[in-house]
C-alpha positions as CSV (number, residue, x, y, z in Angstrom):
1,X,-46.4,-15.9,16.0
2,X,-49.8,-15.0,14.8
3,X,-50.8,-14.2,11.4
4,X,-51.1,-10.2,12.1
5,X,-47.7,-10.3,13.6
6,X,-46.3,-12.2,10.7
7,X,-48.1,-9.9,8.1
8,X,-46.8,-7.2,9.9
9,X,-42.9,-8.3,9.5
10,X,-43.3,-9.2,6.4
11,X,-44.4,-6.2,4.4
12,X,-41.1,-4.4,6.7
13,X,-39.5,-6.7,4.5
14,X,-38.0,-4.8,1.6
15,X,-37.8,-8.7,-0.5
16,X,-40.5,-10.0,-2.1
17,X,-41.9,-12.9,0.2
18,X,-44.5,-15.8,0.4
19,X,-45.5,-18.0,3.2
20,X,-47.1,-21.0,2.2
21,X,-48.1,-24.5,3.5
22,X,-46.0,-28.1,3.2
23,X,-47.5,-28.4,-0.3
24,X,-46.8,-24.7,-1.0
25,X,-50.2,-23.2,-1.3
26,X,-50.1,-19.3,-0.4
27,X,-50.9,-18.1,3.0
28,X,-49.2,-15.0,3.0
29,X,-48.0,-12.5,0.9
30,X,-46.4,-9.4,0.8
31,X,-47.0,-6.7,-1.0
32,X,-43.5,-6.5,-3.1
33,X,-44.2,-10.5,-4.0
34,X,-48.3,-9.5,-4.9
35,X,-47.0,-7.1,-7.6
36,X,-44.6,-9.4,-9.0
37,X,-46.6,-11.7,-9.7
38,X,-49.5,-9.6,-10.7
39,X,-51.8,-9.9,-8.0
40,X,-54.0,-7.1,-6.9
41,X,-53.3,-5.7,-3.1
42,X,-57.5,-6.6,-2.1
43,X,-57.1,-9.6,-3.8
44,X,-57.7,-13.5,-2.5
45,X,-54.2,-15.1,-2.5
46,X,-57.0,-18.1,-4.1
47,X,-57.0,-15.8,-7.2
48,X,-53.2,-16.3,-8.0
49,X,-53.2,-19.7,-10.0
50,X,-49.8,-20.8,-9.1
51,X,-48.2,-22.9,-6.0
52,X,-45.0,-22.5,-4.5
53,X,-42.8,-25.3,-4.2
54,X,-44.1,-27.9,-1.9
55,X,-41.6,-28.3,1.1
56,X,-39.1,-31.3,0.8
57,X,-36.2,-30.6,3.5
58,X,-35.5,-27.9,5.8
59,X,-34.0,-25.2,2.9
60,X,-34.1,-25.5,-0.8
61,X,-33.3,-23.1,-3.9
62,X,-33.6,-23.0,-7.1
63,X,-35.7,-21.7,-10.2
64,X,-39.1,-21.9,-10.8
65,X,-41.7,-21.0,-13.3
66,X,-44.9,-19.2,-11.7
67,X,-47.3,-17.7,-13.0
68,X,-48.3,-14.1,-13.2
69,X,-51.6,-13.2,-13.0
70,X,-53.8,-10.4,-14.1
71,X,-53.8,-6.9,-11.3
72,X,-56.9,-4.9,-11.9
73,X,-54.7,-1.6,-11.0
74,X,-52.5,-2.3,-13.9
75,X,-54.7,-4.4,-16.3
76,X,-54.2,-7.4,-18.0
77,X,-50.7,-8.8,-17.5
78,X,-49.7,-8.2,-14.6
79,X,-46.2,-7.2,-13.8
80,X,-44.8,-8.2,-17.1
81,X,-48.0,-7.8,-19.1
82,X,-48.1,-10.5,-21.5
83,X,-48.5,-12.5,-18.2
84,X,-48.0,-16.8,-18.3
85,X,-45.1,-18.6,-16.6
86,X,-42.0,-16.3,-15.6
87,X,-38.8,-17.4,-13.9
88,X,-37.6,-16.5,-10.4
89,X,-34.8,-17.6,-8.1
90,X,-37.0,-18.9,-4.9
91,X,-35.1,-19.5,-1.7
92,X,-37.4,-21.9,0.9
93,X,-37.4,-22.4,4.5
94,X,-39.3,-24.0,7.2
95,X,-40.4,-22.2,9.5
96,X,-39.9,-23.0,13.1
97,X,-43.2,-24.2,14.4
98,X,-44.4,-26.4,17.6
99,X,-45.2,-30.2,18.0
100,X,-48.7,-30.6,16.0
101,X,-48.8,-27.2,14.6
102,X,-49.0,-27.2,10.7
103,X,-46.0,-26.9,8.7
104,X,-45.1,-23.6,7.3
105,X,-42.6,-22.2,4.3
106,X,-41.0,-19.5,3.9
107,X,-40.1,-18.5,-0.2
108,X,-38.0,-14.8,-1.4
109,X,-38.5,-14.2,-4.9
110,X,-36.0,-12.7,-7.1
111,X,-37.4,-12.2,-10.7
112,X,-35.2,-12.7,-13.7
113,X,-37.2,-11.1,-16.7
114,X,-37.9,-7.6,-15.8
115,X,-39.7,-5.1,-18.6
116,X,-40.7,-1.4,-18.1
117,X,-44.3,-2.5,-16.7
118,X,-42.5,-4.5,-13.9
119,X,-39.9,-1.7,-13.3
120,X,-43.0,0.5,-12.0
121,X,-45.3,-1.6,-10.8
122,X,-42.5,-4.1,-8.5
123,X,-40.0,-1.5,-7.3
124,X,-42.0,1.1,-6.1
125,X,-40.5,0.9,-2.4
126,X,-37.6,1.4,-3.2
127,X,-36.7,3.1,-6.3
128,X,-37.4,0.3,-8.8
129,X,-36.2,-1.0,-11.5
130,X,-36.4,1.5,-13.5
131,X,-34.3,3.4,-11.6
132,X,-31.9,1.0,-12.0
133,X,-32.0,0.9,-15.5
134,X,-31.3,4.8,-15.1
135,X,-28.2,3.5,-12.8
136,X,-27.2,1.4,-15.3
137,X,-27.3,4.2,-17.9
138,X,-25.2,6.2,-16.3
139,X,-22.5,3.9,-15.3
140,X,-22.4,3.8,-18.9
141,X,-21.8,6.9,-19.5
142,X,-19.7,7.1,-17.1
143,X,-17.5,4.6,-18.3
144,X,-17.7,5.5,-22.3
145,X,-16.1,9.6,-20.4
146,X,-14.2,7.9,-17.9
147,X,-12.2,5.9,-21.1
148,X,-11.4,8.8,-22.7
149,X,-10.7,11.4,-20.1
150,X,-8.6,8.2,-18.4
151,X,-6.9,8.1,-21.4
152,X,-5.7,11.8,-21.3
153,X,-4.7,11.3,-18.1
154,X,-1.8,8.2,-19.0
155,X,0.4,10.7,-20.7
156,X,1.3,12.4,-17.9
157,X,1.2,9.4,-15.5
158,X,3.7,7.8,-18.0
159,X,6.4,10.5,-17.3
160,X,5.9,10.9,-14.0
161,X,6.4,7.6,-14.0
162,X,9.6,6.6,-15.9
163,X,11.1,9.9,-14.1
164,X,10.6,8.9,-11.1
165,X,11.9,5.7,-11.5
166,X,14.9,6.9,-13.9
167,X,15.7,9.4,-11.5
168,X,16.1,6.6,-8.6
169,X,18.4,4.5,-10.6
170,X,20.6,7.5,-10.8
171,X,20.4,8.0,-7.3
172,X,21.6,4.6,-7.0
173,X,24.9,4.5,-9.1
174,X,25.5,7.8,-7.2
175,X,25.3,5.6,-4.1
176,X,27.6,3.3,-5.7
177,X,30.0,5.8,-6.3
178,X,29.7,7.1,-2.7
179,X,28.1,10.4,-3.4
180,X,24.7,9.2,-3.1
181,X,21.7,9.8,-1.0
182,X,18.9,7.0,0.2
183,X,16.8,9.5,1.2
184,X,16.6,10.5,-2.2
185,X,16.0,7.3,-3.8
186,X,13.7,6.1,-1.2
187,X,11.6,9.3,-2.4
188,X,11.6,8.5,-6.3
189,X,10.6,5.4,-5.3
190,X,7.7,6.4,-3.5
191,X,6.6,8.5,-6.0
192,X,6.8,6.3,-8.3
193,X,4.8,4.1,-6.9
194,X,2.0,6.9,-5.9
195,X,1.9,7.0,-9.9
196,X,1.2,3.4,-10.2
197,X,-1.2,3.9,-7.0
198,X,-3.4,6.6,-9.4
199,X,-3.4,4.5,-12.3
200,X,-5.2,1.6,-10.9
201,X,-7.8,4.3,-9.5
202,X,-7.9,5.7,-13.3
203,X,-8.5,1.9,-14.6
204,X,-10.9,1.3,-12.4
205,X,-13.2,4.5,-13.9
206,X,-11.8,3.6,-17.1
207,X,-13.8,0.7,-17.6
208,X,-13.0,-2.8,-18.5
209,X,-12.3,-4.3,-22.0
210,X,-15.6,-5.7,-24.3
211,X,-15.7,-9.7,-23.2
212,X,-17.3,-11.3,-26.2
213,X,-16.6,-14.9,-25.4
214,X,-13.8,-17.2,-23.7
215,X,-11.5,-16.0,-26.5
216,X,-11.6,-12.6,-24.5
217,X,-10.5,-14.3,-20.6
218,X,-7.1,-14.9,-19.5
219,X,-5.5,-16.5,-16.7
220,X,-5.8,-14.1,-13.4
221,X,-4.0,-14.7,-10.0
222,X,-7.0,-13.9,-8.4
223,X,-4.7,-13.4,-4.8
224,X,-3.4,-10.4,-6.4
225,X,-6.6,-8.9,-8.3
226,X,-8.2,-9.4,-4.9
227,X,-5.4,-7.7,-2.9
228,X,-4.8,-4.9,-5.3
229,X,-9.0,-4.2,-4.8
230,X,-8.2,-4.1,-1.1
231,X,-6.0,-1.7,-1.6
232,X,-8.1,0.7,-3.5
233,X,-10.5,0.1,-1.1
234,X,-8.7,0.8,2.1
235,X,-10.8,3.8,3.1
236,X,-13.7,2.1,3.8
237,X,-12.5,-1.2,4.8
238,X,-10.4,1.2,7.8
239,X,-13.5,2.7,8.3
240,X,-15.0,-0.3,9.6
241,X,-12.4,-2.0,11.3
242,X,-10.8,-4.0,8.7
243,X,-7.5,-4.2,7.5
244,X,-6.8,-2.9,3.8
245,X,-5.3,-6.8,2.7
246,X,-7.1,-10.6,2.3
247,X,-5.4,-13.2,3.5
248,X,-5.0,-16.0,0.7
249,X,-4.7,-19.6,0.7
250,X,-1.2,-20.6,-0.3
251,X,-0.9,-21.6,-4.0
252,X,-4.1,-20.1,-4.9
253,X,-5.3,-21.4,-8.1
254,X,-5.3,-18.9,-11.7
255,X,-9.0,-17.7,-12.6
256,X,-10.4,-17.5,-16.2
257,X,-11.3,-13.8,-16.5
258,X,-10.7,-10.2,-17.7
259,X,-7.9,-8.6,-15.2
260,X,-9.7,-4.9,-15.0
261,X,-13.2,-6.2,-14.8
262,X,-12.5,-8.6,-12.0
263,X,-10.9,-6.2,-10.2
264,X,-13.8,-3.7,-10.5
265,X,-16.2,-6.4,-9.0
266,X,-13.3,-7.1,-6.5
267,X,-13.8,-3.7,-5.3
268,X,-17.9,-3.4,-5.5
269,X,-17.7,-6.1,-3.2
270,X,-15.1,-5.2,-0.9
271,X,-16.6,-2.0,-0.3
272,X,-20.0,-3.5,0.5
273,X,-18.7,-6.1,2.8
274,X,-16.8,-2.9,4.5
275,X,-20.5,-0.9,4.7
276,X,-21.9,-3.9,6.1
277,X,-19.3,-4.6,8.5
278,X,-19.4,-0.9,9.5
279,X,-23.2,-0.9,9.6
280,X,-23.6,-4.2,12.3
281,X,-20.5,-1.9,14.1
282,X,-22.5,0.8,14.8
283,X,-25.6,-1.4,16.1
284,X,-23.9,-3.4,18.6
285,X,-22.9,-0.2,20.0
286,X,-26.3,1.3,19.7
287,X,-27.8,-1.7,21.3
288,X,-25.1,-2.0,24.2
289,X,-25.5,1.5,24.8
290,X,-29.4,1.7,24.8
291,X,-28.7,-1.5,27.5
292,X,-26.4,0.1,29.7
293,X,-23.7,-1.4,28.7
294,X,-20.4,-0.6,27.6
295,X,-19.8,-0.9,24.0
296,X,-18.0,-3.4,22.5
297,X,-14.1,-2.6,21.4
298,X,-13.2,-1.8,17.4
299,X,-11.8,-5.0,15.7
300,X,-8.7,-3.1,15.7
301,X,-8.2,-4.1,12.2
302,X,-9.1,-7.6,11.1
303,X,-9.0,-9.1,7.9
304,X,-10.5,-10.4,5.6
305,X,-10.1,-14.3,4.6
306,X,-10.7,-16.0,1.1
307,X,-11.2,-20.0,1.5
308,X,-11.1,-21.7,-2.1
309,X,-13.1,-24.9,-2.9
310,X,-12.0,-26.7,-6.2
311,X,-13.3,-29.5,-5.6
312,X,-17.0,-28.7,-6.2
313,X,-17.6,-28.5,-9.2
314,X,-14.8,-29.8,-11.7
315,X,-13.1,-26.6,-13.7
316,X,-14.7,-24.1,-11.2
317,X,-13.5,-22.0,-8.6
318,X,-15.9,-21.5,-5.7
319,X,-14.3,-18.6,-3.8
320,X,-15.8,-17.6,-0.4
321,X,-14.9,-14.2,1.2
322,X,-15.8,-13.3,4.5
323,X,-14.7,-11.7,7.9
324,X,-11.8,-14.4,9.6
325,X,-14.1,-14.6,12.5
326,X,-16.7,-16.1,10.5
327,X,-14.4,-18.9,9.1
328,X,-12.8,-19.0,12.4
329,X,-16.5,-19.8,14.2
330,X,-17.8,-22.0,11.6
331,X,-20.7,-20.0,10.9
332,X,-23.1,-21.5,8.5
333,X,-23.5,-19.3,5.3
334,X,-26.3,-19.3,3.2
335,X,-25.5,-18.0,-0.6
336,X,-28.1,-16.0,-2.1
337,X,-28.5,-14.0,-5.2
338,X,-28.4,-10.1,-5.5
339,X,-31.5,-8.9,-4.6
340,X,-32.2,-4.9,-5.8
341,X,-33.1,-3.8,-2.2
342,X,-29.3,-4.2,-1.1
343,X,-26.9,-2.0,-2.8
344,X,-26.7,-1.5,-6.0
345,X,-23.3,-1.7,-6.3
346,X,-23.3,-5.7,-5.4
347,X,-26.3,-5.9,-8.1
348,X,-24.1,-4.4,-10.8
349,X,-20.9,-6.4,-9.7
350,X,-23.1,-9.9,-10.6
351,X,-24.5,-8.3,-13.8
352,X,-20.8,-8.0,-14.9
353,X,-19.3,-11.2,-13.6
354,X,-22.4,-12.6,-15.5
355,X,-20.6,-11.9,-18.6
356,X,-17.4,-13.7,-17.5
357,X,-19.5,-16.5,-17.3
358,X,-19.1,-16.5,-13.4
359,X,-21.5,-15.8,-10.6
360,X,-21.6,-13.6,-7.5
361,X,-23.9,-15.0,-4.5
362,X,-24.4,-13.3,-1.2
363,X,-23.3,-14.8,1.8
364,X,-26.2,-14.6,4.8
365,X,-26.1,-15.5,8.5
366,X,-29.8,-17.2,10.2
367,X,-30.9,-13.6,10.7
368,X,-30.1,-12.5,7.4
369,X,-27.1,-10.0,7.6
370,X,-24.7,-10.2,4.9
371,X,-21.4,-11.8,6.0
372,X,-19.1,-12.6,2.8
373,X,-19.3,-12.9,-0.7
374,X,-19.2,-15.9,-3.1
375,X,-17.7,-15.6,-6.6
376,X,-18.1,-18.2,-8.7
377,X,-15.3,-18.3,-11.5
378,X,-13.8,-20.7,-14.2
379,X,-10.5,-22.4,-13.2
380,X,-7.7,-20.8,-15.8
381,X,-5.6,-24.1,-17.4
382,X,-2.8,-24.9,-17.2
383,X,-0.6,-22.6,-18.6
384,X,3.5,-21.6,-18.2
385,X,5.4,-19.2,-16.7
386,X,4.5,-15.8,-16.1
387,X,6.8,-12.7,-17.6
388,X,5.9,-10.9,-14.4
389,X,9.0,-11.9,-12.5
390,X,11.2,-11.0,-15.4
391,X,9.0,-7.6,-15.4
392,X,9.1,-6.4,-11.9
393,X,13.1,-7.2,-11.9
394,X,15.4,-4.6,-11.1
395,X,15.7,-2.3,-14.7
396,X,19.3,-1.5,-14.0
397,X,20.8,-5.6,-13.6
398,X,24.1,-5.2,-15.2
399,X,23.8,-7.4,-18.5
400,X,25.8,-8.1,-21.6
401,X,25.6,-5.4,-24.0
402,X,22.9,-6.4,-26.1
403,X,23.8,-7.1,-30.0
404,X,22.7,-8.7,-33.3
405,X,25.1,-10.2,-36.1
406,X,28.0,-8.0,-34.2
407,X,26.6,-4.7,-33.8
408,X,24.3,-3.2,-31.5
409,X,20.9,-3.9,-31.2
410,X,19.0,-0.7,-32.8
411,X,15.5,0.5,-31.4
412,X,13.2,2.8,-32.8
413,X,11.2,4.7,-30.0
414,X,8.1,6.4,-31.5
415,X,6.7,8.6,-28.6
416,X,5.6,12.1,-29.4
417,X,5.5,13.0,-25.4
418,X,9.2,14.0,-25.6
419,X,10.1,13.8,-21.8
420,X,8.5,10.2,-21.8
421,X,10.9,9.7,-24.9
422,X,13.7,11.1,-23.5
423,X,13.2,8.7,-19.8
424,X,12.9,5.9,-22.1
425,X,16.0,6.7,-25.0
426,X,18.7,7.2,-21.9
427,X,17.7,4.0,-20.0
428,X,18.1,2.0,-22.9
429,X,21.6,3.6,-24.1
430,X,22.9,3.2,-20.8
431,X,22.1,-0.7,-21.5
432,X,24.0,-0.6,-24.8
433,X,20.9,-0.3,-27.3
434,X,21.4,1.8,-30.2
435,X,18.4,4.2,-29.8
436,X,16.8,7.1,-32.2
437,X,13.7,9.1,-31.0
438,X,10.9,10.0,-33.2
439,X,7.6,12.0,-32.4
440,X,5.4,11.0,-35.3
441,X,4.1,8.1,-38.1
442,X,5.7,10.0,-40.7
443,X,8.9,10.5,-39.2
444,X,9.0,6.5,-38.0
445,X,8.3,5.9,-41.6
446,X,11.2,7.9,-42.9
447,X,13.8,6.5,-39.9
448,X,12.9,2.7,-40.6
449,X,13.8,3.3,-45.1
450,X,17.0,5.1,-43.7
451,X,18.5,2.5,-41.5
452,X,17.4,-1.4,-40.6
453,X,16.0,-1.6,-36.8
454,X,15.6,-4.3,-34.7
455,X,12.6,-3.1,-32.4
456,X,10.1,-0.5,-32.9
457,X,8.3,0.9,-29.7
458,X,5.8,3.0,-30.7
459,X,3.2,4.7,-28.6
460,X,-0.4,4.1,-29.5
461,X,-1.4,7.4,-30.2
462,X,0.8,10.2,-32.2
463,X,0.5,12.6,-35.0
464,X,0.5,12.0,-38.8
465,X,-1.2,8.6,-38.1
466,X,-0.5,7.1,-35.1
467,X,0.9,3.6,-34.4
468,X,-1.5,1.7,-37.0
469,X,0.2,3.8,-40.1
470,X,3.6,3.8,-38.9
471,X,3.4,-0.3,-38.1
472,X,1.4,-1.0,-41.4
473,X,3.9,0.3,-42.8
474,X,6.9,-1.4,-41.2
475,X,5.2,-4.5,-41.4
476,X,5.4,-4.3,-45.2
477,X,8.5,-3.0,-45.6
478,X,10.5,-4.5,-42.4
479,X,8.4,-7.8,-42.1
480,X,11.4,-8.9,-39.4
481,X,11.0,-5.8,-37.1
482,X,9.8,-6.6,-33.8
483,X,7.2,-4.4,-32.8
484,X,5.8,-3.1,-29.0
485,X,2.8,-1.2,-28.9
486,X,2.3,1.1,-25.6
487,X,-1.1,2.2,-25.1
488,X,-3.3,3.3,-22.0
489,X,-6.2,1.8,-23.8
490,X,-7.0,-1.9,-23.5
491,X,-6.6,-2.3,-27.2
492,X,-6.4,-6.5,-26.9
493,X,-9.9,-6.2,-26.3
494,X,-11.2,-3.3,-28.8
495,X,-12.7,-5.1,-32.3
496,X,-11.4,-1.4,-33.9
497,X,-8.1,-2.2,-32.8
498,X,-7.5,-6.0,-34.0
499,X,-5.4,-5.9,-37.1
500,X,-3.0,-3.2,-34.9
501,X,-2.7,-6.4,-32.2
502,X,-2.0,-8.9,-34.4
503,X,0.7,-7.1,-35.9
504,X,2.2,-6.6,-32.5
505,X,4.7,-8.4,-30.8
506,X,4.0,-7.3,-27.5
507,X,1.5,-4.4,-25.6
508,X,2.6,-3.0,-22.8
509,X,-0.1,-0.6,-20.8
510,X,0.8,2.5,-19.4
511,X,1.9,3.8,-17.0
512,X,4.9,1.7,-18.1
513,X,7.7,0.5,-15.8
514,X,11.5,0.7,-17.6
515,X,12.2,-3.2,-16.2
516,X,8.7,-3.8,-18.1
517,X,9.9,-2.4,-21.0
518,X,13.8,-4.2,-20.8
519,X,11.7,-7.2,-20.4
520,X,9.4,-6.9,-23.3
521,X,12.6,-6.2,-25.4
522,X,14.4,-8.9,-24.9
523,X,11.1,-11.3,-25.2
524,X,10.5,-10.2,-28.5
525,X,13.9,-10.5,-29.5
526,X,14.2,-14.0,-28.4
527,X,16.8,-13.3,-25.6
């Protein structure tokens, strides 16, 4: 290839590139890499002080310091005008070359420290940085509207919710009685499980809880976080000729994360592998047509694998996730970071599993298309049995009527959505709780002085107070009341919301299923 030809593909080249020789002086340079590192577009690469990585093995990555000179169109500085030593991710390769020809290297840049300067100067073809920064900003706002209008949008969720699914149990003694009709409770059924359907869509706009630290992560089957993403992103994954499901490795390990915000990046992900996948679709057929050819068939719905290595890097999870035909071909993968000409979706998906302490690397063939994703996570502890099963159990098991020092077991329900109340009330009467309904702080306040309760379930949100002055005061007047909070908010996460959770026994996020709730009850008492 000569020079011209290899200039030529290079400044095509949305990344920032650098060919140099074995000991990696500069031979070429596009014109994304020149304004990172400050060098002017009519200047000699012999005026930029620094040296690539000399070559030492076919591939190699890594960080690097180099240095960023001073661009006459921008002034002293350079890119990020205080100029010196700056940090980039550099990924080598040899370049293919014949029998006494000199050795050549190929480096892409990716810069870590990025300031306004840079954001104008570096991302001018396409969009920059600061445009990102203006993606970033409105995510943000989207996220801080999305919470709240999200929010609004539980209440009604809830009831559809618990009526649906009380409505189906009553179908289902009616069946018992032989007066019932399937039909009937196959259709509760399925709506309420269109109501659980919407309210992962509403988390995933919501937003995630803060992560300050470790103290913030919690084991996560990440099978079903993944699964669950696939789901919510079965438009696109159809679209391009995969099915809406992952396939797992059996006994797939627990990560060390934040449940919403995993699943978020799960579907940033999932939707890019689907565009890409869609995107090398519609150029093989392109390509065979332009060739005469007949174009080749759909997929007809292939999946998606995820391959797990633990072995690594002790306490980590390196999770791979590609098409099946790449695991089933044994294509060689090479991981590299994020880079801001791809989507931005991806970029923002690795900014956020940055703060779960994890990492997100994309997955290359030779040529460089994208073929899978690597997530990079910490390996959850051991820890005991999930309350899941007991959870997604059927809500109407017949059971011993539940009691305490020989009389029934007596539960406050403080919900000021009165059909929600009333769904909740009957399904724990017809299980033998004692149950009183109340739609406000004040009126929880005046129900726990008249009569000793066992369990309070109080919604988050009500008048007079809501749930902070109505379990305040319970816990200093009822210190042996067991208390469930019900919230659409993550409030284990929210600083403002702290002394509320510790005072809790149990949170339950809505929409909440009855069998959730029995199971919560019956934790909390001990049973």
């Amino acid at each position: 290839m000569t020079d011209a030809t290899c200039r030529a593909a290079l400044e095509a080249t949305p990344q920032a590139l650098v060919v140099s020789d074995r000991d990696g002086a500069p031979l070429l340079m596009n014109r994304r890499a020149r304004r990172l590192l400050g060098l002017g577009d009519g200047a000699e690469l012999s005026e930029w002080p620094g040296r690539m990585s000399a070559a030492s093995g076919p591939a190699a990555e890594g960080w690097s310091l180099l240095p960023v000179g001073a661009d006459e169109t921008r002034g002293p500085g350079g890119a990020h005008g205080a100029g010196g030593d700056v940090p980039f991710w550099v990924w080598s390769r040899r370049l293919p070359h014949d029998p006494g020809a000199p050795l050549r290297v190929l480096h892409a840049l990716w810069p870590c420290h990025v300031n306004e300067d840079q954001a104008h100067a570096a991302g001018g073809d396409e969009g920059g940085f600061d445009e990102m920064m203006a993606v970033l900003v409105r995510h943000a706002l989207l996220g801080e509207m999305g919470g709240a209008l999200a929010h609004q949008m539980t209440q009604p969720l809830n009831v559809i919710r618990l009526t649906a699914e009380r409505a189906a149990l009553e179908a289902e003694r009616q069946i018992a009685d032989g007066a019932g009709d399937q039909a009937l409770v196959d259709r509760f059924a399925r709506l309420a499980d269109q109501a659980d359907a919407v309210f992962e869509t509403v988390a995933l706009v919501q937003g995630a809880p803060g992560v300050a630290g470790p103290e913030d992560l919690q084991p996560v089957d990440l099978g079903a976080v993944v699964n669950r993403a696939a789901h919510l992103a079965r438009g696109p994954l159809r679209a391009a000729g995969l099915r809406p499901e992952v396939i797992t490795p059996g006994g797939m390990p627990m990560a060390l994360a934040e449940p919403i915000l995993l699943l978020q990046i799960g579907f940033a992900t999932l939707t890019v592998l689907a565009e890409s996948a869609g995107s090398a679709a519609a150029d093989a057929s392109v390509e065979a047509r332009a060739d005469g050819r007949r174009a080749p068939p759909s997929s007809g719905g292939s999946s998606l694998v995820v391959r797990v290595d633990q072995e690594t890097a002790p306490g980590r999870l390196i999770v791979d996730m590609a098409h099946e035909q790449v695991f089933l071909d044994d294509l060689p993968l090479t991981p590299l970071a994020p880079d801001l000409s791809l989507s931005r979706r991806v970029v923002l998906a690795a900014m956020a599993l940055a703060g779960l302490g994890g990492h997100l690397m994309l997955l290359v063939d030779d040529l460089g298309a994208l073929r899978g994703v690597r997530l990079d996570l910490a390996r959850a502890p051991g820890f005991g049995g999930s309350d899941e099963a007991a959870a997604d159990a059927a809500p109407n098991t017949p059971a011993p009527a539940p009691h305490a020092a020989g009389r029934p077991i007596h539960v406050l329900v403080a919900e000021d959505e009165i059909e929600a109340a009333t769904e909740i009330a009957e399904f724990l009467g017809d299980l033998g709780y004692a149950v009183e309904v109340v739609g406000s702080a004040p009126d929880g306040i005046d129900a726990l002085d008249r009569a000793p309760r066992d369990v309070l379930v109080t919604d988050l949100s009500m008048p007079g107070g809501g749930a902070r002055t109505l379990v305040r005061a319970a816990e200093a007047a009822h210190p042996d009341l067991a208390v469930i909070i019900v919230s659409g908010l993550a409030v284990e996460s929210d600083p403002a919301q702290a002394d509320l959770v510790e005072m809790a026994d149990a949170i339950l996020r809505k929409p909440i299923g009855l069998g959730e709730l029995r199971a919560a009850i019956e934790r909390v008492l001990g049973a």
